[in-house]
Steps between C-alpha positions, in 0.01 A plus 500: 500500500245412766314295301756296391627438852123365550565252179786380648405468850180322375700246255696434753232402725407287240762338422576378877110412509569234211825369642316386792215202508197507687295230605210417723351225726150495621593378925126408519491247219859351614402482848155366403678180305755435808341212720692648833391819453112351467600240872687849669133664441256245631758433773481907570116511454474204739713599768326867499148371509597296837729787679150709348285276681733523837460839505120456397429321830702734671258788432204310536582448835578856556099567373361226702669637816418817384102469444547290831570807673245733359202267621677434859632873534139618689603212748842571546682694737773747428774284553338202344430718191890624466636150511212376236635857256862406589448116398302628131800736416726226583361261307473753241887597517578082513299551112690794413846336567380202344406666200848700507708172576360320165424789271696774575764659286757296612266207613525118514262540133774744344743260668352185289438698204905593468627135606204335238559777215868616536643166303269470253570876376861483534463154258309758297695772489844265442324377176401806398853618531701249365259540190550852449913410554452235252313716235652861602191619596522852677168536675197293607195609577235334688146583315342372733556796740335809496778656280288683253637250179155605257654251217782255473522273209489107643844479331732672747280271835758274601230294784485188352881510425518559847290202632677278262853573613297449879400164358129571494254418192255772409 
């Protein structure tokens, strides 16, 4: 009796397995073939190596005060020395909030990233879905990702359908 309740729950697994249709995109590839994704990145990569060099100079001048100090501090007084330490760590803290303001978690980078990327995924992800409602396609999964996919036969890789119905050649 058991095993025949294991037959049944197995064919049954089965069966709803072949009722539904998978399919898979490769993100990488489609984003690597859309020309705004390619602009969004060097306009990224641009506007981080600038805010990078802001933040650069910021620092430097935090050493050069810094090494200042240490071949002054024999000829400095007390008081003189406190103001020098207090102008280092605030140049130092100027650096850190610098830093923060651009490349922290919820930074002006982040910021960019999400205004830049945001449209050209959802224009992604609407082609991908009005593919899958077009072809009654249950799943899609990205092979791209770290999803632990070993084999997939080219077949069932609906990317280039998807930069087509974008309006992209590959």
């Amino acid at each position: 009796m058991r095993k025949l309740f294991i037959l049944l729950l197995v064919t049954a697994g089965v069966t709803v397995a072949k009722a539904q249709k998978f399919v898979l995109v490769d993100m990488e590839y489609i984003l690597k073939n859309v020309p705004a994704y390619e602009r969004a990145n060097e306009q990224l990569s641009q506007v981080s190596k600038k805010w990078q060099a802001e933040v650069d100079a910021l620092s430097e001048e935090a050493q050069t005060l810094y090494k200042s100090y240490q071949s002054e501090a024999v000829f400095l007084s007390e008081e003189q020395k406190t103001e020098k330490e207090e102008e280092i760590v605030a140049k130092e803290k100027e650096a850190a909030e610098l830093k923060r303001k651009y490349f922290g978690p919820d930074g002006e980078l982040y910021q960019k990233r999400e205004s830049l990327m945001t449209p050209i995924q959802d224009e992604i992800y609407n082609a991908v879905k009005d593919i899958c409602d077009q072809k009654g396609y249950s799943l899609v999964l990205d092979r791209a990702s770290d999803s632990g996919i070993v084999f997939a036969s080219p077949k069932i890789d609906i990317s280039n359908e998807v930069l087509t119905k974008l309006g992209y050649s590959y």
